[in-house]
FIGUZA-847282 format. One record per residue (C-alpha): z negated, x, y. Coordinates in pm, whole numbers, padded with zeros to 5 digits, always signed. Example, Ala and Ser with C-alpha at 12.3 -4.5 7.8 and 13.67 -1.06 7.14 Angstrom:
BEGIN
-00780+01230-00450
-00714+01367-00106
//
This chain:
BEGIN
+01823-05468-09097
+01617-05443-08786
+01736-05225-08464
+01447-04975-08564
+01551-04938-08913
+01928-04917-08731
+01794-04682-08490
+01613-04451-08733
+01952-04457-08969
+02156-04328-08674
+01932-04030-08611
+01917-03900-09007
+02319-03945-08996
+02314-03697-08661
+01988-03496-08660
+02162-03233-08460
+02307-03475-08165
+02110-03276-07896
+02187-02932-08041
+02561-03031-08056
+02563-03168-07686
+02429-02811-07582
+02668-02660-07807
+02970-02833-07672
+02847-02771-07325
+02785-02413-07355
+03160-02407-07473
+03231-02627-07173
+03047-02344-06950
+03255-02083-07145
+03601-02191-07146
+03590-02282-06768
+03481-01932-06690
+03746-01801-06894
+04018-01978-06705
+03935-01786-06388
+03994-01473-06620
+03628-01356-06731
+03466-01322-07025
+03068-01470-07050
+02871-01164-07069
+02541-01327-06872
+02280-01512-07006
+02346-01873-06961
+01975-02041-06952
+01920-02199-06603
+01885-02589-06583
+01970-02757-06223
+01567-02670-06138
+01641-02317-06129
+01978-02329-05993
+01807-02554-05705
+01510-02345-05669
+01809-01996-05600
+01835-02115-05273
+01566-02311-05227
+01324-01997-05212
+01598-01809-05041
+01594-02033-04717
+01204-02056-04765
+01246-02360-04483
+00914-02297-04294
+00913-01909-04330
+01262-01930-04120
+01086-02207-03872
+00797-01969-03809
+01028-01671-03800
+01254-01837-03537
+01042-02025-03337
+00940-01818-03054
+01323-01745-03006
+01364-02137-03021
+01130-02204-02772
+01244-01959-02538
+01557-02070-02564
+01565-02416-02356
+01202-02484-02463
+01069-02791-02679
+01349-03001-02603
+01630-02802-02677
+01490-02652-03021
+01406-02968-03223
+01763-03142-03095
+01960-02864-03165
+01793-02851-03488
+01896-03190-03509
+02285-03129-03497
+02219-02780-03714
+02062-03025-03959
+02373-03288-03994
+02641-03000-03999
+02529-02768-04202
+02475-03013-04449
+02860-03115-04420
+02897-02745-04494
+02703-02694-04831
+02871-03038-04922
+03272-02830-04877
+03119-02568-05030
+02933-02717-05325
+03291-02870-05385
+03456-02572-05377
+03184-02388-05612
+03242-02708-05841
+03580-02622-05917
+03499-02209-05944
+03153-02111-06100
+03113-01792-06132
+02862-01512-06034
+02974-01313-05660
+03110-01697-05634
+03182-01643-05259
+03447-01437-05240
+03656-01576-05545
+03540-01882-05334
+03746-01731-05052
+04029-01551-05235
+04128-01945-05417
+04142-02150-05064
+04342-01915-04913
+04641-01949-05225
+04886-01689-05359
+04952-01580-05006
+04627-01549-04798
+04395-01520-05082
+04365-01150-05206
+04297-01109-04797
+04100-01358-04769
+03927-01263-05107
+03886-00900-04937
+03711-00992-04631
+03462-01223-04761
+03337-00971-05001
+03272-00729-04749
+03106-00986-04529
+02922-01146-04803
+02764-00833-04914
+02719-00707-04569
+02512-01033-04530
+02318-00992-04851
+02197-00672-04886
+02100-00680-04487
+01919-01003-04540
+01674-00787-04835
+01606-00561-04566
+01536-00778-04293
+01348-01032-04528
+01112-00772-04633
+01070-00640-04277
+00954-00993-04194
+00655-00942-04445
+00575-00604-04356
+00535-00764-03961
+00249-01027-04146
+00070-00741-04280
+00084-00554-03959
+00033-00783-03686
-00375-00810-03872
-00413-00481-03679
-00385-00723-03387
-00609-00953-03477
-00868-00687-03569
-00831-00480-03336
-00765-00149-03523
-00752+00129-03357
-00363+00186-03458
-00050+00165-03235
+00070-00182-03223
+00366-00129-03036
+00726-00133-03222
+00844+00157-02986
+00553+00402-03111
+00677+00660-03437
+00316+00607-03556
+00368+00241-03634
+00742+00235-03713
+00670+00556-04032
+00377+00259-04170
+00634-00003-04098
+00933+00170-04315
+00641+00236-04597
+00553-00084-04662
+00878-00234-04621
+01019+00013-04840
+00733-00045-05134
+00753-00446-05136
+01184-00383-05158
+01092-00165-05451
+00863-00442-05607
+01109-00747-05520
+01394-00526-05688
+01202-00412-06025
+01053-00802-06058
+01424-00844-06164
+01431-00637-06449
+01157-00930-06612
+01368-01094-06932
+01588-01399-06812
+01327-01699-07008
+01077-01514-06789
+01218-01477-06481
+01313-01844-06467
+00941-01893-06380
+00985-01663-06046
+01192-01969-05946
+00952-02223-06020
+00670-01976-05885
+00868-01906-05544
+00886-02295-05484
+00577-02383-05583
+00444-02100-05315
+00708-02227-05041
+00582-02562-05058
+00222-02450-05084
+00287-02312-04734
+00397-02622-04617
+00151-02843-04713
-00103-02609-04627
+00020-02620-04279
+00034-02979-04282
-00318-03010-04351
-00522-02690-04188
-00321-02680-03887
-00351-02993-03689
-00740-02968-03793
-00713-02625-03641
-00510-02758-03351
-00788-02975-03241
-01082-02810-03266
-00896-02506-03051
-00668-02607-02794
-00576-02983-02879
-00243-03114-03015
+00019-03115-02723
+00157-03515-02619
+00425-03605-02716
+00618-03552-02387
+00541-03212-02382
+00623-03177-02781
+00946-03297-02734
+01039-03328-02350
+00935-02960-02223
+01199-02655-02160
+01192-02343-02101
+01421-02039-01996
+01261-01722-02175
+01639-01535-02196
+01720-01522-01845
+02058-01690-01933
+02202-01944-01712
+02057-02273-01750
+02359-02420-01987
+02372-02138-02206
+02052-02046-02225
+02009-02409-02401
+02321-02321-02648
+02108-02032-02756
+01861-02228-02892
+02113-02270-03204
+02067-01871-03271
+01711-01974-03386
+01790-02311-03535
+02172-02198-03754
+01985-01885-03913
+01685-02146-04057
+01956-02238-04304
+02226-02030-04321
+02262-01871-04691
+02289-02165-04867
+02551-02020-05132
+02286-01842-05330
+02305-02106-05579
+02671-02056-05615
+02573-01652-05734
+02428-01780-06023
+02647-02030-06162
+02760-01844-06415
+02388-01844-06547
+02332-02192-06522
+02437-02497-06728
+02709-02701-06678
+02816-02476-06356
+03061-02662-06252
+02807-02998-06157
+02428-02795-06186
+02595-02533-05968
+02707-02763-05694
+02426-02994-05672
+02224-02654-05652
+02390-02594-05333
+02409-02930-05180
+02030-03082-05283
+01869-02736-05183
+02011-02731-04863
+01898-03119-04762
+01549-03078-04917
+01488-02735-04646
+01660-02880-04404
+01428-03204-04410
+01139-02980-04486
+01233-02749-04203
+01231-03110-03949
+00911-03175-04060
+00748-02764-04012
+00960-02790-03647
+00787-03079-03521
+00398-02989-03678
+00452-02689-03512
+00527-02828-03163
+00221-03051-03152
-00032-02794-03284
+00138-02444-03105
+00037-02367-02768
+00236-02312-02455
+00515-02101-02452
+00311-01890-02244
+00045-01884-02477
+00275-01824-02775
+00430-01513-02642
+00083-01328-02462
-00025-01250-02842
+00176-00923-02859
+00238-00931-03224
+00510-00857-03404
+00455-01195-03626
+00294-01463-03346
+00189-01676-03618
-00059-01451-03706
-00285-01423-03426
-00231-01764-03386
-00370-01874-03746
-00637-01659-03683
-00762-01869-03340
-00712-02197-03497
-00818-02143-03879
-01066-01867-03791
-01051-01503-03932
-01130-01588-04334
-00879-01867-04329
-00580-01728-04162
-00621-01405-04392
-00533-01671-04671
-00284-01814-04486
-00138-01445-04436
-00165-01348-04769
+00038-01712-04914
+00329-01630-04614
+00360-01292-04738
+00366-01355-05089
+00636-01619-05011
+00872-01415-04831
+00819-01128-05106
+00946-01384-05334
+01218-01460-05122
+01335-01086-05105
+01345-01100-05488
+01526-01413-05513
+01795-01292-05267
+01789-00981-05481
+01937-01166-05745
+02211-01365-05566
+02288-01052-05417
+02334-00872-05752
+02536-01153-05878
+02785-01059-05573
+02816-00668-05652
+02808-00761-06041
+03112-00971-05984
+03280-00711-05770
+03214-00416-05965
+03307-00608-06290
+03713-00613-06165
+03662-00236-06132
+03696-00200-05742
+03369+00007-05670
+03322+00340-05745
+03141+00417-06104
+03231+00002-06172
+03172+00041-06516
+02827+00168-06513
+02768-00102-06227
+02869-00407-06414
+02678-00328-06707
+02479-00586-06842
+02176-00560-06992
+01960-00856-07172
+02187-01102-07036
+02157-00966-06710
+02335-00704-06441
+02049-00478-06387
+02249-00184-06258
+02394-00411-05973
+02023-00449-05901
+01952-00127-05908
+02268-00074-05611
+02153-00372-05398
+01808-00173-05397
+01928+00120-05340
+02152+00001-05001
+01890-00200-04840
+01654+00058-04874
+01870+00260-04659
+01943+00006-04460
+01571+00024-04399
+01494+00408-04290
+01689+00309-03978
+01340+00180-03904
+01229+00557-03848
+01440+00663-03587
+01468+00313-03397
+01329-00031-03392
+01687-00113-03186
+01916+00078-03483
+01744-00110-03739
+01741-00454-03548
+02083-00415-03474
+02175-00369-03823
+02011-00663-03964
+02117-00910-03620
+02472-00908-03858
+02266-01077-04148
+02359-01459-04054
+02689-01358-03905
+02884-01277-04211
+02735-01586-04383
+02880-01803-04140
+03185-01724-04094
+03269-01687-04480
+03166-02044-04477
+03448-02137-04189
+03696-01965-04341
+03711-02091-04669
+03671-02414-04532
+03974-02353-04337
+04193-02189-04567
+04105-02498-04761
+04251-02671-04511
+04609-02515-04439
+04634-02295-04746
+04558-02495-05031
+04558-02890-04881
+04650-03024-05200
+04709-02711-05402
+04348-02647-05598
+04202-02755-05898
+04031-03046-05915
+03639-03016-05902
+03388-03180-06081
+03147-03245-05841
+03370-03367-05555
+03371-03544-05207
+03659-03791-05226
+03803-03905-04905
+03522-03689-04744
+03652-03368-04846
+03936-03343-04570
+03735-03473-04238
+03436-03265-04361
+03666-02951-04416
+03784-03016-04043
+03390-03063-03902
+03299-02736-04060
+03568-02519-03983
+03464-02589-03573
+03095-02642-03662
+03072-02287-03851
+03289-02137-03559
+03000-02242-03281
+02743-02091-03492
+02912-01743-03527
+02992-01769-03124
+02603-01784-03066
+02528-01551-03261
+02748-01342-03154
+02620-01390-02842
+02372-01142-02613
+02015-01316-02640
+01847-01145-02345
+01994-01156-02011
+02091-00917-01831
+02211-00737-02089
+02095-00369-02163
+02208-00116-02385
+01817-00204-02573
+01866-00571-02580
+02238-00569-02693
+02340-00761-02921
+02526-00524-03174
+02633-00811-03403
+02990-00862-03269
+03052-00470-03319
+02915-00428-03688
+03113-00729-03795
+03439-00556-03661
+03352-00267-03821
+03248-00476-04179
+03596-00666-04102
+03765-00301-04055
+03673-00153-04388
+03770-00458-04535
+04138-00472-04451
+04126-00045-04494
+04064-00180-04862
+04321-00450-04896
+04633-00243-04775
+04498+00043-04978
+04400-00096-05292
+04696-00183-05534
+04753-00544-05562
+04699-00517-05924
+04366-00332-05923
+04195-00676-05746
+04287-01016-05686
+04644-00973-05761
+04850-01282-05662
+04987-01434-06030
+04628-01493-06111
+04551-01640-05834
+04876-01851-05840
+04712-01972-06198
+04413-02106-06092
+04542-02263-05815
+04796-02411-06046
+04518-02507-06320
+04372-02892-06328
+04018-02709-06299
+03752-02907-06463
+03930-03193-06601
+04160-02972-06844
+03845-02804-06961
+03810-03024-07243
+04134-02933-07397
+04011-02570-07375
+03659-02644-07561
+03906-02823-07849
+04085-02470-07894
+03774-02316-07877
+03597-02523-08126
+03901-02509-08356
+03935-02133-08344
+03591-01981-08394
+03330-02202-08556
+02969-02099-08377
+02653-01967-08585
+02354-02109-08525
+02231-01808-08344
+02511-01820-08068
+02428-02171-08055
+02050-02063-07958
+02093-01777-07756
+02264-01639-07450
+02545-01437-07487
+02533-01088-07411
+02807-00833-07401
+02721-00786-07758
+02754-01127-07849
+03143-01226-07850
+03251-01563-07681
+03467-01821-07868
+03823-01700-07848
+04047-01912-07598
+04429-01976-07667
+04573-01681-07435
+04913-01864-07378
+04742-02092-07117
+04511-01860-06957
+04535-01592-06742
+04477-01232-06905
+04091-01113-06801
+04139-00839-06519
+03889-00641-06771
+04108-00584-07062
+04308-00409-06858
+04013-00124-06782
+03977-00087-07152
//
């Protein structure tokens, strides 16, 4: 018998071998979830692409180079952005590696804050649980306002470059009321472009990346052609070797500050970790989300840093173009009027994209929240429709579009407001890597997707690395310091950090987090018992072929697991 004849034999005796891999993993998917105590009610149809893609569009590498340059060059010039960039570069990708451990061993949706409330154990973790939520969402639904404020300032700075007869000036009601407008109609749009069907919306993934790295290239191509036919490419010494003290800081910090610009390029890596319970085979997918979409931006965001200090002009240059987006006016000198309008219109569309991306992580967050019945009208809030928590959209939209009137009565009240976007972020990120470190040392369950002998020293690096990034930003920018150029960060993470211990000491243990189940994961093997798990499942409920080929929905009832090793769900007991 030849090995074709063999080979052909083997398939007619299993034609289903693919279908009963996905099967088995979808079980795999189910019965992991279930051991953290929830049932699978989203749609489970993203492959590592998407997953990658989650926070791959959400960082949008070059959008947060061009977004943060001028503040990088100001602070300590040339020299001090790209080599703080540098350092940012090396530790924050120690810091998606803890965390894409840590999301290996729990993924679920609102990831972050489970995340948090497992590292810290039985007796930190319902804290710990508390104040990352708070901070998380803080973070999230600030970043959709801020993000869509960032577009709206592309739009507006053309009245710059045209020379419209229309205040320009961020301190003049005229331009602030078209400002909120804008911002407030492309929120609206980001939000409802979540309502498209899940084996649609996967393509807003593909779409958003596809557009991100259409920017880049773009640049990489027009923009040294532009460079040279304007004002010439800078040399090298003054690309890399020049500084600069916009901030009126001392010398010494006012080069530290240059890591307020280079930290928020990639801070929000965890958006990959929202939608692990919508991805395949969370508990790897999930992490390699996190980890691989972090490098790729942070390499990509190397390579937009150091086009952009060859082909930019001087600092002085830079900041004479009184726009509210410099990149603007400065596309439209070196491309010309007709191409920078293209330019304009690809940047905008990009960071549109990104607002409805982060839309969805941050859904995922107030999903997961509202789904253990801790905000008000939870029930109506974790509803799920198609697969997918469309309410929780509906309440992410609804906050950052109050977020955004602050616009109206103050460019400060609104800046000051979203200057706590990257905060929160980073310092979820330090804690759990620290309560990994003293709470749980050798109390968790094993992950999937793990870093070995790495996992301790790189717990260690982060903890102090994630620390520095929250002192800078915490930091004034502008010096000396007014009661316009304050930096309000400090105060409305105090206040975030208030409301969430209010909550934990008034909230019944047994309403959220309470400590048993948290003692049981802890206690659990994590992925490698998972297996037993999809054995009860399989031997309990046999699944149809349409469960096989379609996400589950809270119609659609999940294979039973054995309930004398697992955790009751916190939702049976709301019914």
């Amino acid at each position: 018998m030849t090995r074709a004849h063999q080979h052909d034999q083997l398939i007619e005796q299993d034609p289903v071998g693919e279908e009963t891999r996905s099967q088995t993993g979808s079980q795999d998917d189910a019965a992991l979830l279930r051991t953290m105590g929830y049932k699978p009610v989203l749609h489970r149809t993203y492959s590592f692409f998407e997953n990658f893609a989650t926070t791959f569009a959400a960082l949008y590498f070059i959008g947060g180079v061009r977004v943060t340059f001028s503040t990088g060059i100001a602070a300590g010039g040339n020299l001090a952005y790209w080599t703080s960039y540098v350092v940012t570069l090396v530790f924050t990708f120690i810091s998606a590696a803890v965390i894409a451990e840590v999301c290996s061993a729990s993924p679920s949706a609102g990831s972050i804050y489970l995340w948090a409330a497992e590292a810290g154990g039985p007796k930190f973790g319902r804290l710990f649980g508390f104040i990352v939520a708070w901070w998380s969402t803080t973070a999230w639904t600030t970043f959709c306002a801020s993000n869509t404020q960032a577009a709206t300032n592309y739009m507006l700075s053309e009245l710059t470059v045209f020379n419209v007869d229309f205040p320009k000036d961020v301190s003049d009601v005229k331009f602030r009321a078209v400002q909120w407008i804008v911002t407030e109609v492309l929120l609206a749009l980001a939000a409802l472009l979540n309502y498209i069907p899940p084996k649609y919306f996967r393509y807003v993934f593909w779409f958003s990346s596809a557009v991100v790295m259409l920017d880049f290239f773009l640049n990489v191509i027009w923009l040294p052609i532009g460079a040279h036919n304007t004002w010439g490419f800078r040399t090298a010494d003054e690309a890399f070797m020049s500084t600069y003290n916009g901030t009126g800081a001392p010398a010494g910090w006012n080069w530290c500050l240059s890591y307020l610009a280079t930290a928020g390029i990639l801070i929000g890596f965890d958006a990959s970790g929202h939608v692990a319970e919508e991805t395949k085979n969370a508990s790897i997918t999930a992490a390699r989300g996190i980890f691989w979409s972090t490098v790729a931006s942070g390499i990509g965001g190397l390579a937009s840093i150091i086009l952009f200090l060859f082909c930019a002009p001087t600092p002085d240059v830079l900041f004479s173009f009184g726009s509210p987006q410099p990149f603007v006016p400065l596309y439209a000198i070196v491309l010309g009027k007709g191409g920078h309008i293209f330019m304009n219109v690809i940047c905008v569309s990009a960071l549109w994209l990104n607002t409805a991306v982060a839309i969805t992580a941050a859904s995922r967050l107030v999903f997961a929240v509202a789904r253990d019945g801790v905000l008000p009208f939870s029930s109506w809030v974790s509803a799920v429709h198609n697969g997918q928590p469309r309410n929780a959209v509906i309440v992410v939209w609804t906050v950052a579009s109050i977020i955004t009137c602050t616009l109206l009565p103050s460019d400060v009240a609104f800046t000051s407001l979203v200057s706590a976007a990257g905060v929160p972020s980073a310092a979820a990120y330090g804690l759990i890597c620290l309560a990994r470190l003293f709470c749980t040392p050798k109390h968790f369950p094993k992950p999937a997707w793990s870093l070995g002998r790495l996992s301790k020293p790189f717990q260690v690096i982060s903890v102090f690395w994630n620390g520095w990034v929250v002192a800078v930003l915490f930091s004034p920018y502008a010096f000396p310091v007014t009661g316009e150029n304050l930096n309000y960060a400090p105060i409305i993470m105090a206040a975030v950090t208030i409301f969430a211990l209010v909550s934990y000491f008034i909230m019944p243990e047994d309403a959220w987090l309470p400590r048993d189940r948290i003692s049981r994961f802890v206690d659990s093997k994590g992925v490698t018992s998972v297996q037993e798990t999809v054995e009860e499942v399989g031997s309990g409920t046999r699944l149809t072929s349409e469960t096989q080929t379609q996400p589950q929905t809270q119609t659609q009832q999940a294979p039973e697991v054995s309930r004398d090793t697992l955790p009751p769900p916190p939702y049976q007991s709301k019914q």
